[in-house]
N, C-alpha and C positions, 0 to 999 in steps of 0.2 A: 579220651584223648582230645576230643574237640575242644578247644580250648577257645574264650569271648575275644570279641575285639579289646575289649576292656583291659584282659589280661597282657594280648598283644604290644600296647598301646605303652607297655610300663617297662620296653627294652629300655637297656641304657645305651645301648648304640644302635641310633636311629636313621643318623643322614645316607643315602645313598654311595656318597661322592668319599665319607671319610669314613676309608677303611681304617679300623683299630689295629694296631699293632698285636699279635697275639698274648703277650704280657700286659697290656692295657687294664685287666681288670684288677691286676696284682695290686694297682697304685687308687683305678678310677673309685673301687668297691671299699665300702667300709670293712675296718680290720678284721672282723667276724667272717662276713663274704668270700674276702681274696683268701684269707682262711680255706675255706670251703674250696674256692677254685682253685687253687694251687692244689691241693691233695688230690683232685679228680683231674687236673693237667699232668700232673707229673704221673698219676695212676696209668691214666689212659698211656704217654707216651713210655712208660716201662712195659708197655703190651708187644711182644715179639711183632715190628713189620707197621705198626701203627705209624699212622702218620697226620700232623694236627694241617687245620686251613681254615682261616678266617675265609666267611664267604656271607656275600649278600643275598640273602634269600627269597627275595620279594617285601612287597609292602605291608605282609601279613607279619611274618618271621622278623624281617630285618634280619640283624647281621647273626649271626651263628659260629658258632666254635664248631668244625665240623672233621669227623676222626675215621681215620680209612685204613682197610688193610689194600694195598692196591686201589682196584678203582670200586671196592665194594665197602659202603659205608657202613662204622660201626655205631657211631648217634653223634647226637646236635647237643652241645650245651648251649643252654640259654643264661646271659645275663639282663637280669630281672632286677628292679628296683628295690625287689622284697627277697629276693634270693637267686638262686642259678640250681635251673632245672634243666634236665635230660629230654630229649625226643628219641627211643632208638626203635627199629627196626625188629620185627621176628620174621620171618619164613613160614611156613606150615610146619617143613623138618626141624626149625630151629626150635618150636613147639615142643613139638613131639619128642625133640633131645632133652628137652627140658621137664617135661614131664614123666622121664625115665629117671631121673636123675636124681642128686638128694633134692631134698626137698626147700621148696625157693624162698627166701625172706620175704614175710608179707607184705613189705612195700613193693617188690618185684612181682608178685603173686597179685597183689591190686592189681598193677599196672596192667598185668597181660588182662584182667578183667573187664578193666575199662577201656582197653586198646581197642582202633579201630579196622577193619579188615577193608584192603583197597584194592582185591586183585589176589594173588598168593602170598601178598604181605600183612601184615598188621601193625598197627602204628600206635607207640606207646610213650606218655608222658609221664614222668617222674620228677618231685619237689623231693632237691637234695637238701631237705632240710637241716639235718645232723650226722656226727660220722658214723654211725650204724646204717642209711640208707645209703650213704657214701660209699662204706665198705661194699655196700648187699649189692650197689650196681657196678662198682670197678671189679665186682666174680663174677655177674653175667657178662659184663666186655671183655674179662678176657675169655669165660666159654667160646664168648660168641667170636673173638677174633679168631682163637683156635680154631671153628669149624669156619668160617668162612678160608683161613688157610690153605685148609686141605680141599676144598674144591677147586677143579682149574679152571683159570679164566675162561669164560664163555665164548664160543668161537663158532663160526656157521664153518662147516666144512663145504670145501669149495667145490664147485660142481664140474665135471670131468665133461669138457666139450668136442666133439668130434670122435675120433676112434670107430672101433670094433662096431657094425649094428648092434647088439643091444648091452653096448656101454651108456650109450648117451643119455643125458639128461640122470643119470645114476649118480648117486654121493657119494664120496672118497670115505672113508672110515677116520 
């Protein structure tokens, strides 16, 4: 997943201050390219609940194509001088769903390989180089939008102040 400054360095949307309009790449990218990214825009946004946002992601990233079910994010497209690559997201469980399941396109099966672990997540890059890795990662986003779905938003239950002696300082359910 670590990927050079080198590689960094070769967004095609780089300034701060000029956000791209989200169809940007349709026009900016040679016809092969917007090719490419139109099939994985319009993939991702046919995902039940998905939702696209241009966002500036630091001086590393730059700008990002960035795709959410709510406030839980399904991955980053990146446009790249040489192509439009993927950053997305596993869980330990989203793992483990996955290696229950049929079995995964080897460009998807790379990636969880070389993906980085940062906590209970893991961080995986993918070169959407042609439409068979195209295809292999628009079925893990929508796996993955489905299971991110069906968990509900993360919530601190609120703590019960006052009352009964040994109510207090007790969590609500």
């Amino acid at each position: 997943m670590g990927r050079s400054n080198a590689y960094w360095t070769s967004n095609r949307y780089v300034a701060e201050g000029e956000e791209p309009v989200p169809t940007a790449p349709l026009t900016d990218l040679p016809p092969a390219l917007a090719t490419r990214f139109r099939a994985l825009r319009d993939g991702l946004l046919r995902i039940d609940g998905v939702a696209e946002q241009v966002r500036y992601m630091g001086p590393t990233w730059r700008w990002a194509w960035e795709y959410g079910v709510g406030n839980r994010k399904l991955c980053w497209l990146h446009l790249m001088r040489g192509g439009v690559d993927a950053t997305f997201t596993l869980s330990e469980s989203d793992e483990s769903r996955l290696s229950k399941g049929p079995k995964l396109a080897a460009v998807i099966a790379r990636a969880l390989v070389e993906g980085q672990r940062t906590g209970p997540v893991k961080w995986c890059w993918l070169e959407l180089s042609d439409r068979r890795a195209i295809d292999a990662f628009l079925n893990l986003a929508r796996r993955k939008a489905e299971w991110l779905a069906e968990r509900p938003t993360p919530r601190r239950a609120p703590r019960i102040h006052g009352g009964s002696a040994g109510a207090e300082g007790v969590e609500a359910d």
